[in-house]
N, C-alpha and C positions, 0 to 999 in steps of 0.2 A: 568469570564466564557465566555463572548462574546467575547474573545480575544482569548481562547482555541476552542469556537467552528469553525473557520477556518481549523484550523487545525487537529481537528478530524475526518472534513468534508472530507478535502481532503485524511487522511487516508481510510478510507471507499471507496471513488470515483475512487481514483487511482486504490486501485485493481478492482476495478466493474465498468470501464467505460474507458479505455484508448487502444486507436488499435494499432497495431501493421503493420511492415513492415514483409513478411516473407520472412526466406532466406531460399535457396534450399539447402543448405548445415546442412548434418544432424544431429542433436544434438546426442553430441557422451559425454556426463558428467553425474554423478549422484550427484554432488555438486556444486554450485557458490556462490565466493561470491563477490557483487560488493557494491560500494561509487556511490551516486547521489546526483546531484543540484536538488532541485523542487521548481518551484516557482509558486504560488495559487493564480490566482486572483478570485475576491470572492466580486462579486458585483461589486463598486470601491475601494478597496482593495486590495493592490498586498503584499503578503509576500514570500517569500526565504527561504530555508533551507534546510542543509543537512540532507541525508536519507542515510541506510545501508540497503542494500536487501541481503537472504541468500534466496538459492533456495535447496529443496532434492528433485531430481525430483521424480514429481509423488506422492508427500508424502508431505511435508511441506514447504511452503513460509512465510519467518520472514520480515516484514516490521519495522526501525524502523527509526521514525521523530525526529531528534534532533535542532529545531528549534535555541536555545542558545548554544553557549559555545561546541557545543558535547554531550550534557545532554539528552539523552533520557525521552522524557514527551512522545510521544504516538507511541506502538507498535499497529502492526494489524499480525496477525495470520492465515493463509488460508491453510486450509484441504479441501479434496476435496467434503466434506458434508457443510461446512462452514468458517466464518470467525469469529473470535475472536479480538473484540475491544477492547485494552485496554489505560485507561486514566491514564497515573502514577502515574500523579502529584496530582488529586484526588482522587488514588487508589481507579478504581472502573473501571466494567469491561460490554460487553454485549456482547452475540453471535447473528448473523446474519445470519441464512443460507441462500443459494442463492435465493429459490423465495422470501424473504423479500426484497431483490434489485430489482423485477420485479416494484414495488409499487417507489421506488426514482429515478432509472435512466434506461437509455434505449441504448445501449440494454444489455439482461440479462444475467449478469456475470456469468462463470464460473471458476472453478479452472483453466481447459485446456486454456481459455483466460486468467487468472492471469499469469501464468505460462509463455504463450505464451511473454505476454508483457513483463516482466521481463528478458525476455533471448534472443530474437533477437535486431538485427543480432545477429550471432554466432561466429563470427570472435574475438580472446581476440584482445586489443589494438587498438579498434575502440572505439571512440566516439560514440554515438546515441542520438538524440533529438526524441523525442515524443511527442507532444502537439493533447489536445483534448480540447472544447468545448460543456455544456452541462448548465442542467436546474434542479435545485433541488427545489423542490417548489415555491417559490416566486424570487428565488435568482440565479442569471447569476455566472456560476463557469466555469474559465478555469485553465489548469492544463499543464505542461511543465515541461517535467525530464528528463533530460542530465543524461546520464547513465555511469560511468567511472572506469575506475579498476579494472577490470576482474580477480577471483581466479577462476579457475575451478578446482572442486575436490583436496581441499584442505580441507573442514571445516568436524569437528569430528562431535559427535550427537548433537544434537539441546538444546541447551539452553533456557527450555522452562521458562514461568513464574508460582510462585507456585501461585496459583489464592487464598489460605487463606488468604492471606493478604489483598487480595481485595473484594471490597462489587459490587454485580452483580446488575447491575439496567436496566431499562428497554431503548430503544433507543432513548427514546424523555427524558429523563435523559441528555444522550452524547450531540444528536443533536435537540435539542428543535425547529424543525419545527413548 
């Protein structure tokens, strides 16, 4: 579990804590879908791994961490009332909506910023780096995601997950602060 809490960490942070460069060019898509590096440092702890972002604007942001092999272990879910945490590999799951992030990190996420971070620049065939720096309780976490491979309006409806399978627990569950 102290292996997986990194990177649950950094699922949750990512969407609620990383800024964005804006461009003046204006977002003209109703779907993205892109490939990213993210690498967490997490205290002294540095890990790597790929991530798949799907965007419907305005509507839903699918995050998902595939630290090994391509194997998706942890989605995150963002609507514009909340976020849906899920742990795969211990099938098990929590919701988060946004003032529950005013209480871990600063400043206080929302969709419009998930959204925002996710999709600038707007140019397809640009590279982007995004690093951010921040404090989660006790613990020094920095965050770094090279953004690459731009679909725009390509992806059909959302592949959601059937949460039966999963047992809902509460956050300190996920992330044992």
């Amino acid at each position: 579990m102290k292996r997986l809490f990194p990177i649950i960490a950094l699922c949750g942070l990512l969407f609620a804590s990383c800024s964005t460069q804006r461009s003046a060019e204006p977002r003209r898509f109703q779907t993205l879908h892109q490939k990213a590096n993210v690498t967490l440092q997490f205290d002294q702890r540095q890990y790597s791994m790929a991530a798949t972002v799907q965007v419907w604007r305005n509507d839903l942001i699918i995050l998902s961490l595939q630290p090994m092999l391509g194997i998706e272990m942890v989605r995150a879910e963002a609507t514009k009332d909340s976020v849906l945490l899920i742990d795969k590999m211990n099938r098990r799951y929590t919701v988060l909506h946004y003032d529950m992030f005013q209480k871990l990190v600063t400043p206080a996420p929302s969709y419009r910023l998930i959204q925002d971070f996710v999709t600038a620049p707007q140019k397809t065939n640009i590279k982007t780096k995004t690093e951010q720096s921040f404090e989660m309780g006790n613990h020094k976490i920095a965050i770094a995601c090279s953004f690459t491979q731009r679909e725009y309006n390509t992806l059909k409806s959302p592949k959601r997950l059937d949460l039966k399978k999963y047992k809902q627990v509460s956050l300190r569950e996920i992330l044992p602060l």
